[in-house]
C-alpha positions as CSV (number, residue, x, y, z in Angstrom):
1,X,18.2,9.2,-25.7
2,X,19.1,5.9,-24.2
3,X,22.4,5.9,-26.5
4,X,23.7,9.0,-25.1
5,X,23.1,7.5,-21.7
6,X,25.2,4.3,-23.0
7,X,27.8,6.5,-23.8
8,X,27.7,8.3,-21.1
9,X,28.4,5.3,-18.4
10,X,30.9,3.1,-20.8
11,X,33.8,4.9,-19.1
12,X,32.3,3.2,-15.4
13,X,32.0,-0.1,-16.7
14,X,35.1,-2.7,-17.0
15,X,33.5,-5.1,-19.7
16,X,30.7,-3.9,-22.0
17,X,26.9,-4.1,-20.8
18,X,24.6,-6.8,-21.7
19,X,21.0,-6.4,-22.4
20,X,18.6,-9.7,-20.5
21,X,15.0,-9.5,-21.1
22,X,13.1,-11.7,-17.8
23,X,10.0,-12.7,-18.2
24,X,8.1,-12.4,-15.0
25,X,5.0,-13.6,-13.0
26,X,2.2,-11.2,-13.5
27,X,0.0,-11.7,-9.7
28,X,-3.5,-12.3,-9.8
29,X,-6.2,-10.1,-8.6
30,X,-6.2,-12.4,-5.8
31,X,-3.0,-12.2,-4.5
32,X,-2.5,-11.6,-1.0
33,X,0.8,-9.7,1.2
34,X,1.7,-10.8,4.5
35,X,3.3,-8.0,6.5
36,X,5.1,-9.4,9.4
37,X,7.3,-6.5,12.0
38,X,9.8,-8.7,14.7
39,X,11.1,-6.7,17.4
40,X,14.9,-8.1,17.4
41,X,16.7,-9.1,20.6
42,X,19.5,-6.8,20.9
43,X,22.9,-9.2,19.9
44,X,21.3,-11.3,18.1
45,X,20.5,-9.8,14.6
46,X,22.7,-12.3,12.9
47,X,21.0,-15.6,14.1
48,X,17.6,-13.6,12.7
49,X,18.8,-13.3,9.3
50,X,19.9,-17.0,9.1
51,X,16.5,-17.7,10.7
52,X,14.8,-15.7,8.1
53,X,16.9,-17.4,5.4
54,X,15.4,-20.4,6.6
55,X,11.5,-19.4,6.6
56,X,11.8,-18.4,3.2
57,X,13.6,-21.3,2.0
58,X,10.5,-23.3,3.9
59,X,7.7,-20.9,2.1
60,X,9.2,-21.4,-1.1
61,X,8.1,-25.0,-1.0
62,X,4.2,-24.2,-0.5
63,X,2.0,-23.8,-3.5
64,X,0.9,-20.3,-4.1
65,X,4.2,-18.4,-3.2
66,X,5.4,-15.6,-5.1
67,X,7.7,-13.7,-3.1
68,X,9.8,-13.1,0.4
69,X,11.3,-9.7,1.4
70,X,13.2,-8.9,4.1
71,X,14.0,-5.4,5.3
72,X,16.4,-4.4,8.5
73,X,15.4,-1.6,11.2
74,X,15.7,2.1,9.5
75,X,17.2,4.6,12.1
76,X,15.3,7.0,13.6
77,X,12.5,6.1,10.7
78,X,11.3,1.8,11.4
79,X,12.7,0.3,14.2
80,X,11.8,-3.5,13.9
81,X,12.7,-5.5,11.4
82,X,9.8,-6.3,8.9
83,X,9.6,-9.2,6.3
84,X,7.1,-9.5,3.6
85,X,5.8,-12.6,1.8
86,X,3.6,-13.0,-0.9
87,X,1.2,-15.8,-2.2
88,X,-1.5,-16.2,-4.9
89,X,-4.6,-16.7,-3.1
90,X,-5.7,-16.2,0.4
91,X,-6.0,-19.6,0.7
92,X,-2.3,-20.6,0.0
93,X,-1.0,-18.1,2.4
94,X,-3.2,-19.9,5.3
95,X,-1.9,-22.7,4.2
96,X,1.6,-21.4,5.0
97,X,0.4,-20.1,8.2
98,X,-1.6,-23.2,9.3
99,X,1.8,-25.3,8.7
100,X,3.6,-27.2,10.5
101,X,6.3,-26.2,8.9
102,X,5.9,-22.8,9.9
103,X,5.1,-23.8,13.5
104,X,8.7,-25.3,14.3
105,X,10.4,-22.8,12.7
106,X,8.3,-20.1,14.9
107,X,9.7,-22.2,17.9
108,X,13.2,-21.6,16.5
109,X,13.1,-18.4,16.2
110,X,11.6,-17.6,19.8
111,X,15.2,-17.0,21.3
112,X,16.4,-14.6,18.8
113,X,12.6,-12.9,18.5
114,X,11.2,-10.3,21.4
115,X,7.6,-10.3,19.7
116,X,6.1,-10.2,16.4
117,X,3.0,-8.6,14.4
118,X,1.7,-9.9,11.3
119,X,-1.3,-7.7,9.1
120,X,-2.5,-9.4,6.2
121,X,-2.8,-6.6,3.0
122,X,-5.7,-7.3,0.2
123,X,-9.1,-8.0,1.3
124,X,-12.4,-7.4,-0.8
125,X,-14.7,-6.7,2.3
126,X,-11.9,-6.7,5.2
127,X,-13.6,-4.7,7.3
128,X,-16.9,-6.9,8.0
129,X,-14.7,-9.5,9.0
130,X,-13.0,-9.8,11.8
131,X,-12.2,-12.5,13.7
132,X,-9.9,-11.1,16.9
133,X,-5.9,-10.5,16.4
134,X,-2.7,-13.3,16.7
135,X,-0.4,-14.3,14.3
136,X,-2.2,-15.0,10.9
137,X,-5.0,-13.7,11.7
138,X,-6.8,-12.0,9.0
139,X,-10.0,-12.1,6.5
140,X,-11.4,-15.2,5.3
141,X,-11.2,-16.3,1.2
142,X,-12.9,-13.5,-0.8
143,X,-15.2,-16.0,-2.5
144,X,-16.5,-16.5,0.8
145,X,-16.6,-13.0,2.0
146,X,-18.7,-12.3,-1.1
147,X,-21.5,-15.2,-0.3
148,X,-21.9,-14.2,3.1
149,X,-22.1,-9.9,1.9
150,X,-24.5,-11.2,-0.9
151,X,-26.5,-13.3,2.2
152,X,-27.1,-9.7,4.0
153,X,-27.1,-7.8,1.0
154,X,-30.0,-9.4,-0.4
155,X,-32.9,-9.5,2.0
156,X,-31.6,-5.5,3.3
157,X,-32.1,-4.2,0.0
158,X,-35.6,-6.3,-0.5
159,X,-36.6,-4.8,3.0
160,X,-35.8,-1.1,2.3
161,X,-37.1,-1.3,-1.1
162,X,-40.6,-2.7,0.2
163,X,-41.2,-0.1,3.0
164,X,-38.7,3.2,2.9
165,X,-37.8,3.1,-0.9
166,X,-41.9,3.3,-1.6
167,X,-42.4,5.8,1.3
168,X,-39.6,8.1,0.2
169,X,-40.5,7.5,-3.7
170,X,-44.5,8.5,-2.5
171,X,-42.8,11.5,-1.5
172,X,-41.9,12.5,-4.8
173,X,-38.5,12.6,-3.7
174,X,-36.2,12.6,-7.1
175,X,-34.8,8.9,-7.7
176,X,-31.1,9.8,-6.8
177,X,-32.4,11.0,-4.0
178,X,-33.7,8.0,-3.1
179,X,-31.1,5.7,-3.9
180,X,-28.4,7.6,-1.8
181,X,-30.7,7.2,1.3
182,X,-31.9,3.8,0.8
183,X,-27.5,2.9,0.2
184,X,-26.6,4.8,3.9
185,X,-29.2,2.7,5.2
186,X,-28.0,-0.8,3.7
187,X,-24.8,0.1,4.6
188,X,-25.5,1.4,7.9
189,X,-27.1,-2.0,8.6
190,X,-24.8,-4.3,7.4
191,X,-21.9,-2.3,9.2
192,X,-23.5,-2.5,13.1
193,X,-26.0,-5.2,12.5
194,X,-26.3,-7.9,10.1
195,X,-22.3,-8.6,9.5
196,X,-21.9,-9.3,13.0
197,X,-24.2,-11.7,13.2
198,X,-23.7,-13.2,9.6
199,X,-20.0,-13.8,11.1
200,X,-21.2,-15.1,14.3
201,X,-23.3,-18.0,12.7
202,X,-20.8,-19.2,10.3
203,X,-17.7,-18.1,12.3
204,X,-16.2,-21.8,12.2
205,X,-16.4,-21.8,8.6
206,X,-15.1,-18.0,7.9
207,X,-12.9,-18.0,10.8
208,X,-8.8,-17.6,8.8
209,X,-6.1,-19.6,9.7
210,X,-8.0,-22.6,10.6
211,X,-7.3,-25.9,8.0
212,X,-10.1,-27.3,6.7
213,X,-11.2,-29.8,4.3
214,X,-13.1,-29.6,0.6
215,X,-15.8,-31.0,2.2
216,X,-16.0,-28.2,5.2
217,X,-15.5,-25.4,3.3
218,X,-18.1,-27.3,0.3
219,X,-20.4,-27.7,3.1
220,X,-20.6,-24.6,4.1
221,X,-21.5,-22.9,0.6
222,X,-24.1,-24.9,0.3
223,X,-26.0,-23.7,3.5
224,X,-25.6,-20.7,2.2
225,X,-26.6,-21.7,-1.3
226,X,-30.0,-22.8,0.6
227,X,-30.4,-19.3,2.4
228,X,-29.8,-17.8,-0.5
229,X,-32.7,-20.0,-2.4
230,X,-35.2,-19.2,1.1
231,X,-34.7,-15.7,0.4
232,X,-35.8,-15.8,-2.7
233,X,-38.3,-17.8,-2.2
234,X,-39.9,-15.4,0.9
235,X,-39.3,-12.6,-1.0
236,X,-41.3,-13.9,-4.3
237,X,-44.4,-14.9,-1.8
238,X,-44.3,-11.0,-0.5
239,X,-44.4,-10.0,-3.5
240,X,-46.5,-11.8,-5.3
């Protein structure tokens, strides 16, 4: 099949085709996409492009990066331009946000730019964090998301097991049953109640965008690591 097809296109081709095998970068399961739309002044689409030529030569520098697209305005279908870059970990792309780097070359490109929106794609528990819009705004590390889900998670499920898992279970109620109740309720509190107030009380420590040191961001897990052990702790007097 593919040497009919090679026969088929020798007559387009001046010199005769050559076969390159690349080797790519597979991403993690942690990379992250930064979607950024720009609403172009009119006139002034070609001091844009050398712009953007610019920010990607800058991003390339930054640990984490694996990629920068650029795509113009589609009649009738997308009418801002949009770039997309790439980097391994959440982390590395707030880095690149956090920069200075990226903050004097925002400044350069305020003539030539009318506004801008920038959504950040990949995030294991997005949606229970949320931290108010702006440029690079987004959700904080997923190893972080996941302490502070775990920090909620934990003590809801010990509370509905201990009073509406046994009064549905002393209903006889069949143990799927059971389960599927007791999960709308976890969720249901974790949504509208213990998320928000898990991500007011460590806000400065979730809160994206926002440089911080090992020691911050080491600090932090280990209050967490200590609510995590009091939880345990509470619950194995309860239920002693």
């Amino acid at each position: 099949m593919r040497r009919a097809l090679l026969e088929e296109v020798r007559p387009l081709l001046e010199e005769p085709s050559a076969l390159e095998v690349l080797a790519g970068r597979t991403p993690g399961s942690e990379a992250v996409t930064a979607v950024i739309s720009h609403n172009v002044r009119p006139g002034r689409e070609r001091d844009y492009t050398r712009w953007q030529e610019r920010v990607r030569r800058a991003e390339e520098r930054f640990p984490g990066f694996l990629g920068f697209e650029a795509f113009a305005p589609v009649p009738g279908v997308q009418p801002h331009w949009v770039v997309m870059t790439r980097f391994d970990t959440r982390e590395h792309l707030e880095d690149w946000f956090a920069s200075d780097t990226r903050r004097k070359l925002l400044d350069e490109g305020r003539d030539c730019v009318l506004d801008y929106d920038v959504r950040t794609v990949k995030s294991a528990f997005g949606g229970w964090f949320r931290f108010g819009g702006g440029a690079g705004q987004g959700a904080p590390p997923n190893w972080k998301q996941a302490m502070c889900v775990l920090l909620a998670l934990y003590p809801t499920v010990m509370v509905l097991n201990l009073t509406v898992g046994r009064v549905l279970t002393g209903a006889h109620l069949p143990l799927y049953l059971v389960l599927f109740i007791s999960n709308v309720l976890s969720v249901t509190m974790l949504t509208w109640v213990l998320m928000p107030l898990v991500n007011r009380a460590f806000a400065a420590w979730l809160r994206p965008g926002v440089p911080r040191s090992f020691l911050a961001n080491a600090a932090g897990a280990f209050v967490i690591l200590l609510c995590f052990a009091l939880s345990i702790a509470v619950f194995g007097v309860i239920t002693r």
